[in-house]
C-alpha positions, 0 to 999 in steps of 0.5 A: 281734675276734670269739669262735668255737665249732666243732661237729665232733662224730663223731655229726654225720653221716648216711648217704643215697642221691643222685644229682647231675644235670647236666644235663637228660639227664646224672647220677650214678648212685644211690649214697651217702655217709657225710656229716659236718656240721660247724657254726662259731657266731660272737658279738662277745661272750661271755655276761657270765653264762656266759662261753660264746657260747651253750649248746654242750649245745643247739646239739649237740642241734639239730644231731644231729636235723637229721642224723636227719632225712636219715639212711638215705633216698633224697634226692631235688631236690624244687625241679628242673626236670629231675625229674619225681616223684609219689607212686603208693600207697606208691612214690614214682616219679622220673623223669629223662631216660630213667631212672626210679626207684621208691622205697619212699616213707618211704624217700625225702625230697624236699627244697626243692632243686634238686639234692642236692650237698654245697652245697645240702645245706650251705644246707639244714642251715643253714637248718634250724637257723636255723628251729628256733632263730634266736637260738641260731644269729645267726651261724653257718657249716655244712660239710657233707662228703661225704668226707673231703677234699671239703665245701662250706660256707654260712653268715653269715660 
């Protein structure tokens, strides 16, 4: 038997630009999403002192500062092997195939990933929550949705 708490809170979203790649020639086109995180935290027992798995006021924290921190930019795949990218004055300039695209560079994130799909962006929010506070998230289970209807999810369990 296992206890569970869930984390689906309205202010758990983020608004970004992304395009999918495919391939080394194929892509979606720029456009964005209105993600929504959702977070599962799973524990054998309960804390015998609060009878909670785990302090929901600071889990709610650590959750929103993730999705502040993608919101309203360009999310570009540091991590691909088909995008080229570099900073040039104050653009960040990324080039894919036959396409390239110039951005405002406080505008655009590169990530440690080698796309932007709803499945990395899941493994990333995880693993930023687990690096700001293993001990709070031992187990846990983030969905990221991209839509309602479509999400992907990653986690312990």
């Amino acid at each position: 038997m296992a206890y569970s708490i869930n984390f689906f809170k309205e202010d758990f979203k983020f608004s970004s630009a992304h395009f999918t790649l495919f391939s080394a020639s194929e892509s979606e086109r720029l456009h964005g999403h209105n993600y929504k995180v959702e977070l599962e935290l799973q524990a054998a027992h309960l804390n015998p002192e609060t009878g909670m798995i785990a302090p929901a006021h600071e889990i709610k924290t650590h959750i929103r500062a993730v999705c502040e921190s993608l919101d309203e930019y360009v999310l570009i795949p540091k991590k691909s092997k088909w995008l080229k990218h570099e900073v040039h004055e104050s653009q960040l300039i990324v080039a894919f195939h036959n396409k390239h695209y110039s951005f405002p560079k406080e505008e655009a994130i590169l990530l440690p990933l080698v796309n932007i799909t709803t499945e990395t962006l899941a493994v990333y929010v995880y693993d930023e929550l687990k690096n700001k506070a293993p001990d709070l998230f031992s187990k846990i289970k983030v969905t990221v949705n991209e839509t309602h209807g479509q999400g992907a999810s990653y986690g312990d369990f």
